[in-house]
C-alpha positions, 0 to 999 in steps of 0.5 A, spaced: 168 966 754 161 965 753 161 961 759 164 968 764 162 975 766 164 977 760 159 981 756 159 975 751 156 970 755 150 975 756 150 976 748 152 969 745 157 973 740 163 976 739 165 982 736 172 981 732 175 987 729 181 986 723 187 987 725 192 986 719 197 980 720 192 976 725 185 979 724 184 978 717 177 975 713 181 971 711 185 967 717 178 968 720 175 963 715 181 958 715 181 958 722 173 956 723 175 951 717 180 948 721 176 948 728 170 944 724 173 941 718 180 939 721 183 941 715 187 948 712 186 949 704 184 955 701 186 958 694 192 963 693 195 966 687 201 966 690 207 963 694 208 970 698 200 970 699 199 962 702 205 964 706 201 970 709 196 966 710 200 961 715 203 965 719 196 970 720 192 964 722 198 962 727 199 968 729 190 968 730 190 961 734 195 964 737 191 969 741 185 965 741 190 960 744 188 954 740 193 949 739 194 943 735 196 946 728 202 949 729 207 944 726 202 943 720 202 951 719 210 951 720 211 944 716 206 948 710 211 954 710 216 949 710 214 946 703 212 952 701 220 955 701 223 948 699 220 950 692 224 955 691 230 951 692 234 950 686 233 942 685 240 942 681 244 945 687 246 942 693 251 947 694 250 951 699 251 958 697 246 957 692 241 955 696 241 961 701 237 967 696 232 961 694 230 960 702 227 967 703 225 968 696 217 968 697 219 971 703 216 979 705 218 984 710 211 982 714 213 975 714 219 976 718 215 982 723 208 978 724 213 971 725 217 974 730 211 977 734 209 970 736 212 966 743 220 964 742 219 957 740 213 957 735 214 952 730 213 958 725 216 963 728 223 958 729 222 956 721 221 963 718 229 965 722 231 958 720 230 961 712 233 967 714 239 966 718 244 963 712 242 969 707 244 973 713 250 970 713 253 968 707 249 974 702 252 980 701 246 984 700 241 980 704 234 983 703 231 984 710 238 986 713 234 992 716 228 989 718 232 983 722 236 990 726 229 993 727 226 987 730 230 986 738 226 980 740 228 976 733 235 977 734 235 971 739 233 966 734 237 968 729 243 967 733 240 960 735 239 959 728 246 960 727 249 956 732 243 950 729 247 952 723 255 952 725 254 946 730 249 942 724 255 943 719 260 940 724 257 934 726 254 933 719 261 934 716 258 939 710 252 934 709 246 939 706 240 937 709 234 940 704 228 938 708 231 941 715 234 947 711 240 948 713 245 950 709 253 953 710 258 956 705 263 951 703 269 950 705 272 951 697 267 957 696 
């Protein structure tokens, strides 16, 4: 960019309007601490807030096409939504609600806008897809029919889920997140 035709080049600096979801002060900040720092900590009154933050920051590297944090973003969230998980509750089914309760209807939009594949868009579908299933009243049903791109994955999050569930013999997996309705429910 500063090495181009561009109007940057010419001026050394870039101009960089907010844009919510990618855009922020805040995904900005994180960002340049992660270019110079190679690190990513910051202080958040919430669970919900740091789960916005990663996927704001994923979704900024991913227009400025920087790599290298995506899996560290997603392994971030990750813990995030295990936390959440009942500890005493091995089953299934109460587990489902859990994994998408620090979740909000931007997450599933903003996550849903990066490529198919993307570590943190793949996990934000893999938390949806068994309350989706198994919940009578999943809580993003609308958003998850609005959003025709995120179909997809919630299909191979499924698939994941039918086929992890068959080969594992209803073995729960917290740390991989996969979950499915016991056969005696």
């Amino acid at each position: 960019m500063f090495e181009s035709g561009y109007k940057e080049s010419h001026e050394q600096a870039v101009t960089m309007h907010e844009i919510e979801g990618v855009v922020t002060e805040r995904s900005l900040e994180m960002l340049l601490q992660w270019l110079y720092l190679g690190r990513l900590h910051f202080q958040s009154s919430s669970p919900e807030e740091c789960i916005t933050v990663y996927i704001e920051l994923a979704r900024l590297a991913d227009m400025c096409n920087i790599t290298g944090m995506e899996q560290i973003l997603a392994n971030k969230i990750k813990t995030i939504i295990t936390s959440s998980i009942p500890q005493n509750s091995p089953s299934s089914v109460g587990g489902e609600d859990s994994k998408i309760l620090y979740l909000t209807p931007d997450h599933i939009e903003w996550a849903s806008m990066l490529l198919k594949g993307h570590p943190v868009r793949s996990l934000i579908a893999e938390a949806s897809a068994g309350a989706f299933i198994l919940t009578e009243n999943f809580k993003f049903a609308d958003e998850l029919r609005e959003i025709p791109n995120y179909t997809g994955d919630l299909l191979d999050e499924l698939k994941s889920l039918i086929r992890g569930q068959i080969h594992d013999n209803n073995v729960i997996n917290h740390y991989k997140l996969t979950y499915w309705k016991d056969g005696d429910s």
